[in-house]
C-alpha positions as CSV (number, residue, x, y, z in Angstrom):
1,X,0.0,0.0,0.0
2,X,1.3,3.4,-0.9
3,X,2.3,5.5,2.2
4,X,0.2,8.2,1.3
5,X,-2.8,7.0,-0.9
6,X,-5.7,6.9,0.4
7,X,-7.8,3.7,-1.2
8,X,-11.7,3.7,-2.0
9,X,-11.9,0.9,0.3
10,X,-11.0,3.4,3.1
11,X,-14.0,5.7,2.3
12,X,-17.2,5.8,4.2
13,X,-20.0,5.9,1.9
14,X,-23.4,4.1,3.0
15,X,-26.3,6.3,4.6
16,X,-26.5,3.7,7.6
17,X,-22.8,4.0,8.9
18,X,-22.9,7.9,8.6
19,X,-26.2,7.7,10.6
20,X,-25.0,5.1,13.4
21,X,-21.9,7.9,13.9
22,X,-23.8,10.5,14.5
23,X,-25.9,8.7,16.8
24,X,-23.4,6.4,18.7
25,X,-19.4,8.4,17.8
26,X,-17.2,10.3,20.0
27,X,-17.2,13.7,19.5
28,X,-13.4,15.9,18.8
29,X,-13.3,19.4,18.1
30,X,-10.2,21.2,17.5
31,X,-9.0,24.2,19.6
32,X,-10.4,27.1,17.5
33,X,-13.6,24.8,16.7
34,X,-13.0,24.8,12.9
35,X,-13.3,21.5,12.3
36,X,-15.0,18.7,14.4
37,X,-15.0,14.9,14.1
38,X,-16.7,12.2,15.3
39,X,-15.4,8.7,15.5
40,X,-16.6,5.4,16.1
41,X,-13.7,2.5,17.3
42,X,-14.7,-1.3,16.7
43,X,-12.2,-3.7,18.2
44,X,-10.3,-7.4,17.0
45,X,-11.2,-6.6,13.5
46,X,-10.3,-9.0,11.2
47,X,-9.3,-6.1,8.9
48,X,-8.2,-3.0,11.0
49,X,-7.1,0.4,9.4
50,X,-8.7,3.8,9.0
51,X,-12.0,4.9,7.2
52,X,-12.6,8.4,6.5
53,X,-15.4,10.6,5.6
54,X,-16.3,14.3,5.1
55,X,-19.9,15.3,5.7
56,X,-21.0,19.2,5.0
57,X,-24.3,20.6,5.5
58,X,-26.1,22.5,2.9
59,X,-26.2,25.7,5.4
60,X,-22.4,25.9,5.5
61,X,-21.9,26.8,1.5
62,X,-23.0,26.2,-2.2
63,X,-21.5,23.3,-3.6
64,X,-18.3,24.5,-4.7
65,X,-17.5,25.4,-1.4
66,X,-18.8,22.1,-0.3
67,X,-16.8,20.4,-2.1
68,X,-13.5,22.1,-1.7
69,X,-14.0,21.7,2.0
70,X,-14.5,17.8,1.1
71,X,-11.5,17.6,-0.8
72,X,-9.1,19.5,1.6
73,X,-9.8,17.3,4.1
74,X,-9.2,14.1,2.3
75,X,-6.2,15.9,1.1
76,X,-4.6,16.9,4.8
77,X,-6.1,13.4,6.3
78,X,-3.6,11.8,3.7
79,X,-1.0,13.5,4.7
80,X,-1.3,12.8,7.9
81,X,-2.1,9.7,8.2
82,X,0.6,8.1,10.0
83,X,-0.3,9.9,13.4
84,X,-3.1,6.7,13.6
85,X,-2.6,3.9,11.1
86,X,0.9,2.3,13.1
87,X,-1.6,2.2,16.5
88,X,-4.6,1.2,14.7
89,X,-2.8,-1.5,13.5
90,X,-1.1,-2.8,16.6
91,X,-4.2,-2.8,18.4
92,X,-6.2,-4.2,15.6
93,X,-8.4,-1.7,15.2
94,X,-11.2,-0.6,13.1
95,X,-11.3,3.5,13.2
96,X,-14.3,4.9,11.4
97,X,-14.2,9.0,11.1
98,X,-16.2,11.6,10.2
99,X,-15.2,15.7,9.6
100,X,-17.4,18.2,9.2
101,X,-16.9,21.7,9.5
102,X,-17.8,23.3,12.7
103,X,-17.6,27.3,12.4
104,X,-15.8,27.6,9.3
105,X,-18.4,28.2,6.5
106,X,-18.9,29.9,3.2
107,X,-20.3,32.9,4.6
108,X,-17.0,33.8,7.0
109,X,-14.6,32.4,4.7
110,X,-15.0,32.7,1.2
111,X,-12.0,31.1,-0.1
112,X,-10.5,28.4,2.1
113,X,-6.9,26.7,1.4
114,X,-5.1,23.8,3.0
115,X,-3.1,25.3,5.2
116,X,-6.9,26.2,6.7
117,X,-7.7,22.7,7.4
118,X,-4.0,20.7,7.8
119,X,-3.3,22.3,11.2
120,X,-6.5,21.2,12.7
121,X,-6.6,17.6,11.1
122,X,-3.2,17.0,12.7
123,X,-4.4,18.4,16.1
124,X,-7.7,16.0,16.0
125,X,-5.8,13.1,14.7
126,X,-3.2,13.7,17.9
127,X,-6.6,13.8,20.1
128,X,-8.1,11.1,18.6
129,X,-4.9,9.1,18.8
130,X,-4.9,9.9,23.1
131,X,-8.5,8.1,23.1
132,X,-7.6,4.9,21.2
Protein backbone atom coordinates (compact mmCIF):
# COMPACT_ATOMS: atom_id res chain seq x y z
CA UNK A 1 0.00 0.00 0.00
CA UNK A 2 1.28 3.35 -0.90
CA UNK A 3 2.31 5.48 2.21
CA UNK A 4 0.24 8.21 1.35
CA UNK A 5 -2.80 6.96 -0.94
CA UNK A 6 -5.73 6.93 0.41
CA UNK A 7 -7.78 3.69 -1.21
CA UNK A 8 -11.65 3.66 -2.02
CA UNK A 9 -11.94 0.89 0.26
CA UNK A 10 -11.03 3.45 3.08
CA UNK A 11 -14.01 5.74 2.28
CA UNK A 12 -17.16 5.79 4.19
CA UNK A 13 -19.99 5.86 1.90
CA UNK A 14 -23.36 4.07 3.03
CA UNK A 15 -26.30 6.25 4.58
CA UNK A 16 -26.46 3.65 7.59
CA UNK A 17 -22.84 4.01 8.89
CA UNK A 18 -22.94 7.94 8.63
CA UNK A 19 -26.17 7.73 10.61
CA UNK A 20 -24.99 5.05 13.38
CA UNK A 21 -21.94 7.92 13.88
CA UNK A 22 -23.81 10.53 14.55
CA UNK A 23 -25.91 8.69 16.84
CA UNK A 24 -23.41 6.44 18.74
CA UNK A 25 -19.40 8.42 17.85
CA UNK A 26 -17.25 10.33 20.02
CA UNK A 27 -17.19 13.71 19.49
CA UNK A 28 -13.44 15.87 18.81
CA UNK A 29 -13.29 19.43 18.14
CA UNK A 30 -10.21 21.22 17.55
CA UNK A 31 -9.05 24.16 19.63
CA UNK A 32 -10.40 27.07 17.47
CA UNK A 33 -13.62 24.78 16.74
CA UNK A 34 -12.98 24.84 12.94
CA UNK A 35 -13.32 21.47 12.32
CA UNK A 36 -14.98 18.69 14.41
CA UNK A 37 -15.00 14.91 14.10
CA UNK A 38 -16.71 12.25 15.30
CA UNK A 39 -15.39 8.72 15.46
CA UNK A 40 -16.62 5.35 16.07
CA UNK A 41 -13.70 2.46 17.32
CA UNK A 42 -14.72 -1.25 16.66
CA UNK A 43 -12.20 -3.67 18.17
CA UNK A 44 -10.34 -7.44 16.96
CA UNK A 45 -11.21 -6.59 13.45
CA UNK A 46 -10.26 -8.97 11.19
CA UNK A 47 -9.31 -6.13 8.94
CA UNK A 48 -8.23 -2.98 11.04
CA UNK A 49 -7.08 0.43 9.42
CA UNK A 50 -8.74 3.82 9.04
CA UNK A 51 -12.04 4.91 7.24
CA UNK A 52 -12.60 8.40 6.45
CA UNK A 53 -15.43 10.58 5.60
CA UNK A 54 -16.34 14.29 5.15
CA UNK A 55 -19.94 15.32 5.70
CA UNK A 56 -20.96 19.23 5.04
CA UNK A 57 -24.28 20.57 5.46
CA UNK A 58 -26.11 22.51 2.95
CA UNK A 59 -26.21 25.69 5.37
CA UNK A 60 -22.41 25.90 5.51
CA UNK A 61 -21.92 26.77 1.50
CA UNK A 62 -22.99 26.16 -2.24
CA UNK A 63 -21.53 23.29 -3.57
CA UNK A 64 -18.34 24.51 -4.72
CA UNK A 65 -17.46 25.44 -1.44
CA UNK A 66 -18.81 22.05 -0.26
CA UNK A 67 -16.84 20.39 -2.15
CA UNK A 68 -13.49 22.12 -1.75
CA UNK A 69 -13.97 21.67 2.01
CA UNK A 70 -14.50 17.79 1.07
CA UNK A 71 -11.47 17.56 -0.80
CA UNK A 72 -9.13 19.54 1.58
CA UNK A 73 -9.79 17.32 4.14
CA UNK A 74 -9.16 14.13 2.34
CA UNK A 75 -6.17 15.95 1.07
CA UNK A 76 -4.55 16.92 4.75
CA UNK A 77 -6.05 13.43 6.31
CA UNK A 78 -3.65 11.77 3.74
CA UNK A 79 -1.01 13.48 4.70
CA UNK A 80 -1.35 12.77 7.88
CA UNK A 81 -2.08 9.67 8.21
CA UNK A 82 0.63 8.12 10.01
CA UNK A 83 -0.31 9.92 13.36
CA UNK A 84 -3.06 6.72 13.65
CA UNK A 85 -2.62 3.89 11.15
CA UNK A 86 0.88 2.35 13.12
CA UNK A 87 -1.57 2.22 16.53
CA UNK A 88 -4.65 1.19 14.73
CA UNK A 89 -2.82 -1.54 13.46
CA UNK A 90 -1.12 -2.82 16.62
CA UNK A 91 -4.20 -2.81 18.42
CA UNK A 92 -6.25 -4.22 15.59
CA UNK A 93 -8.36 -1.75 15.25
CA UNK A 94 -11.17 -0.57 13.09
CA UNK A 95 -11.25 3.52 13.23
CA UNK A 96 -14.29 4.93 11.35
CA UNK A 97 -14.17 9.00 11.14
CA UNK A 98 -16.21 11.59 10.19
CA UNK A 99 -15.16 15.67 9.57
CA UNK A 100 -17.39 18.16 9.18
CA UNK A 101 -16.95 21.70 9.52
CA UNK A 102 -17.76 23.29 12.72
CA UNK A 103 -17.56 27.31 12.42
CA UNK A 104 -15.79 27.61 9.33
CA UNK A 105 -18.43 28.24 6.48
CA UNK A 106 -18.86 29.90 3.23
CA UNK A 107 -20.29 32.94 4.56
CA UNK A 108 -17.03 33.77 6.98
CA UNK A 109 -14.56 32.38 4.71
CA UNK A 110 -15.05 32.71 1.24
CA UNK A 111 -12.02 31.08 -0.14
CA UNK A 112 -10.50 28.35 2.08
CA UNK A 113 -6.92 26.73 1.42
CA UNK A 114 -5.06 23.83 3.00
CA UNK A 115 -3.13 25.35 5.25
CA UNK A 116 -6.86 26.22 6.68
CA UNK A 117 -7.69 22.68 7.35
CA UNK A 118 -4.00 20.69 7.82
CA UNK A 119 -3.26 22.31 11.20
CA UNK A 120 -6.46 21.22 12.68
CA UNK A 121 -6.65 17.62 11.09
CA UNK A 122 -3.19 16.98 12.71
CA UNK A 123 -4.42 18.37 16.05
CA UNK A 124 -7.72 15.98 15.96
CA UNK A 125 -5.85 13.13 14.69
CA UNK A 126 -3.20 13.73 17.86
CA UNK A 127 -6.59 13.80 20.07
CA UNK A 128 -8.08 11.14 18.62
CA UNK A 129 -4.88 9.13 18.75
CA UNK A 130 -4.87 9.85 23.15
CA UNK A 131 -8.54 8.10 23.14
CA UNK A 132 -7.56 4.88 21.23
Amino acid sequence: MKKYGLPARNIIKKKKDFELFFSSGKFVPSANKKIKAIFLVEVNDETPGIKIAAAVSKKQGNAVWRNKFKRLVKESYRLNKEILTGTCLEKKLLLNIIFSPFSLNQKNNKKIYLDDVRSDMVEILTKIKSRL
